[in-house]
N, C-alpha and C positions, 0 to 999 in steps of 0.2 A: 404537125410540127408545133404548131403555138396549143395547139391542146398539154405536149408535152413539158411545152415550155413554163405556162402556167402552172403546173404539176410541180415542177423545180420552184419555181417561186413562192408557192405555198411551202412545201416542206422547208427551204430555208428562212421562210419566216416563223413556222414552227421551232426550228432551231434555234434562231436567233432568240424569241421570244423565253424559250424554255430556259435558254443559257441567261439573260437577262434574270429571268427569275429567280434560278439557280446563284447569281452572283450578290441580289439582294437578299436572299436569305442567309447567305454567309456570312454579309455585313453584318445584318441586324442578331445573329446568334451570337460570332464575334465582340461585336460590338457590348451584346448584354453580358458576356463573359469579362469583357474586358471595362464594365462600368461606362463604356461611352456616349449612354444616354443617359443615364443618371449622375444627378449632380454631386460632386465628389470632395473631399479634401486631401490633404496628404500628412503623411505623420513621417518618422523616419526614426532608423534604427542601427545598430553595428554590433558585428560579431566577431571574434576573430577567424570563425573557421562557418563556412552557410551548408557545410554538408551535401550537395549537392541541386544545394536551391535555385531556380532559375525565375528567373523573368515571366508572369504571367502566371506563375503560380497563385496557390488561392489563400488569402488569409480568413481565420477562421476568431468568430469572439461568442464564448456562449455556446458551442456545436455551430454555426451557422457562420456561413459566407459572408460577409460582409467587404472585400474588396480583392485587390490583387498586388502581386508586387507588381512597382512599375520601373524600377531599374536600380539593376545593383553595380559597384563598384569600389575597386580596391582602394582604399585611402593611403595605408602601407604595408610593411609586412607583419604587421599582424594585428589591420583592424579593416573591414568591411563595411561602407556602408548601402544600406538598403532604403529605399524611398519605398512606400505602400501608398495605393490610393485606397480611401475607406469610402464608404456611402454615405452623405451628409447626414443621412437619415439616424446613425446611429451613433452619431457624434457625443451628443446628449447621455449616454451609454460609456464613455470611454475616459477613464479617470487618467488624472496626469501618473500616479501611480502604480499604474496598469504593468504589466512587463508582458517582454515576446521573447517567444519560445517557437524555434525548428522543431515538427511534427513530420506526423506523413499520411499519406490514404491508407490504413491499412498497415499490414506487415511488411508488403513490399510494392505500396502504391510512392505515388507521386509526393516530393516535398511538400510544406505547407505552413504557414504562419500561423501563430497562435496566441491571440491575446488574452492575456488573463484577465480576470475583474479584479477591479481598485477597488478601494474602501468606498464607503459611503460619504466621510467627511472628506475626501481629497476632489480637488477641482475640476473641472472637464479640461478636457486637452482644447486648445485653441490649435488651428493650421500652421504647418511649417514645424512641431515639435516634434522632441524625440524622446522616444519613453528607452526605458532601459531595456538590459538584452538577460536570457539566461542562456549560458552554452551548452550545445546539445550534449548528449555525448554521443560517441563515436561507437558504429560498430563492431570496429576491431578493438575497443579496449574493453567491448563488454564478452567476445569471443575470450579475448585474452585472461578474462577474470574467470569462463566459465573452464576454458581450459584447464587452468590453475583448482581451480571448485574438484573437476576432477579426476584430476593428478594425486588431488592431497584424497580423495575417497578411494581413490586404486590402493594408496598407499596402505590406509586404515584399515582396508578390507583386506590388503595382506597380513598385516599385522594380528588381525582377529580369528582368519583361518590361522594363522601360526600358534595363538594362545589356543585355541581347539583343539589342534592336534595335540596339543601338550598335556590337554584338560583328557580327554579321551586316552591318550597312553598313561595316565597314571601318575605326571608329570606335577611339582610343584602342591602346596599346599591345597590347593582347592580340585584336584586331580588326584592326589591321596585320599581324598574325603569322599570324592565320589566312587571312587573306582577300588581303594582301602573298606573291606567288610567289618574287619577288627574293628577300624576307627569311627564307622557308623554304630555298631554295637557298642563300643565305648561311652561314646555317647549317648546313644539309650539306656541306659545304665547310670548314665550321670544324672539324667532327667529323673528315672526310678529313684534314683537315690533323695534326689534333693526333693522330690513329690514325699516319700515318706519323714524327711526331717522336716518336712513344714506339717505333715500332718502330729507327728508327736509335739512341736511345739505347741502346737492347738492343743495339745492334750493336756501340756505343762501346764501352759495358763487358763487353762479351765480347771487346774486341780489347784492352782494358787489362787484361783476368786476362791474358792470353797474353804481354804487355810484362813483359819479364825485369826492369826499374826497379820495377814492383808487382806485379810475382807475387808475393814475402815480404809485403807489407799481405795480398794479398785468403785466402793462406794460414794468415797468424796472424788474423784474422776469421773462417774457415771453422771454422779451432781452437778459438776462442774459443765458438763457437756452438755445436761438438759437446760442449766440456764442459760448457757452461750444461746442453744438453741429458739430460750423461750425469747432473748432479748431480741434474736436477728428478727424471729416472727412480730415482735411488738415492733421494733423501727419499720417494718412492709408495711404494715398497719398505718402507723403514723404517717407515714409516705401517700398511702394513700386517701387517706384524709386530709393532708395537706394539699393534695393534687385536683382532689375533686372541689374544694371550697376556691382554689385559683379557678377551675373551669366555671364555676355558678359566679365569679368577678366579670 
C-alpha cells in the first residue's frame, strides 16, 4: 500500500513539475513576442480604417521585427488610433518622418505594421509621438478594379473577333484588299509602274548631264557639293584639334 502510494506521489510531482515548466516557457516565449523583457518605447498612430489589425500583431521597419501593436482604439467615426511598442534598441533608427503602413504575412498571412525609413536629415522620434499613417487599401476595391480590368477586355475581345469576321468575309476596306485579287494585282502593278517611271527618270537626268545647254548647271552643283563637303571635313579637323590642345591643358 505505501509502495503504491509513493508511486502516486512521484508521478504527481512529475506532473506538477512538467506543467510548471510547460507554464514558464510560455511566459518567457509570450513574453519575447510581446517585448516584455526588452526595454521598449512607444510611438502611435491613426488610420481611418486597420483592415483587420489586431492587437499583438507585429510591426515590422527594414524587413525585421521590431515591436508589436499594444492596443488599438476608436477615437471616432472615422479615425483609429493605434499605440505600438518599438524596441529601444532601434529608436536611434526611426526618423520623426517615418510613415506606417498596414501590410500582411504573405498573401493571406496575418496583419502587420510597417514602418518606412525617414530621411537622413530628419530628427529621431523621441516616446509618446506619432508619426503619420498611409491608408491601406482595401481588397474589395482592388477585386472591384480587377473586375472592371476585365469587363472592359471581355468587351475588346468582342469587338476584335467582330472586326475578323468582317476582315475574313471580305468586309470593309481592309477585307477588300485581303480577300479582293483584282485589288492586290492593282496594286502590283502600281508598284511596276512606278518602279519603271523612276527608272526612266534616271535615264532622263543622265541624258541631261550629257546635254552640252546643262552640263555647266549639273557641273557647278557637283562643285558646289564637293566644297560643302570639303568644308564639313575641314571644321571635324579643326574640331579636333581644338579638342586635343584642351585635353594636353
Amino acid at each position: 500500500m505505501e509502495t503504491h502510494t509513493e508511486k502516486f506521489k512521484i508521478r504527481l510531482g512529475l506532473f506538477v513539475a512538467g506543467g510548471l515548466a510547460l507554464f514558464v516557457l510560455a511566459i518567457f516565449i509570450i513574453g519575447k513576442q510581446k517585448n516584455l523583457f526588452n526595454p521598449v518605447f512607444k510611438l502611435t498612430t491613426t488610420f481611418a480604417n486597420v483592415s483587420g489589425l489586431q492587437v499583438g500583431n507585429n510591426i515590422r521597419f527594414s524587413g525585421v521585427n521590431v515591436g508589436t501593436v499594444d492596443n488599438i482604439s476608436i477615437l471616432n467615426d472615422s479615425t483609429v488610433v493605434i499605440d505600438m511598442l518599438i524596441k529601444k534598441e532601434v529608436q536611434q533608427f526611426i526618423k520623426t518622418d517615418c510613415e506606417v503602413a498596414i501590410g500582411s504575412e504573405g498573401l493571406i498571412g496575418d496583419r502587420l505594421l510597417i514602418i518606412t525609413q525617414g530621411s537622413a536629415t530628419a530628427l529621431k522620434v523621441r516616446g509618446g509621438e506619432k508619426l503619420t499613417s498611409t491608408e491601406p487599401v482595401e481588397t474589395n476595391a482592388i477585386m472591384a478594379n480587377l473586375q472592371v480590368t476585365s469587363e472592359n477586355a471581355a468587351v475588346i475581345t468582342d469587338q476584335l473577333a467582330e472586326i475578323l469576321i468582317k476582315v475574313n468575309g471580305g468586309k470593309g476596306t481592309l477585307g477588300r484588299l485581303i480577300q479582293d485579287t483584282t485589288i492586290a494585282e492593282n496594286i502590283n502593278q502600281t508598284i511596276i509602274n512606278l518602279k519603271k517611271s523612276s527608272k526612266g527618270l534616271d535615264e532622263n537626268m543622265n541624258a541631261a548631264k550629257d546635254n552640252f545647254l546643262l552640263r555647266g548647271y549639273f557641273k557647278r552643283k557637283a562643285k558646289k557639293a564637293e566644297e560643302k563637303k570639303k568644308d564639313a571635313e575641314d571644321k571635324r579637323k579643326d574640331d579636333l584639334k581644338e579638342k586635343a590642345k584642351k585635353n594636353k591643358k
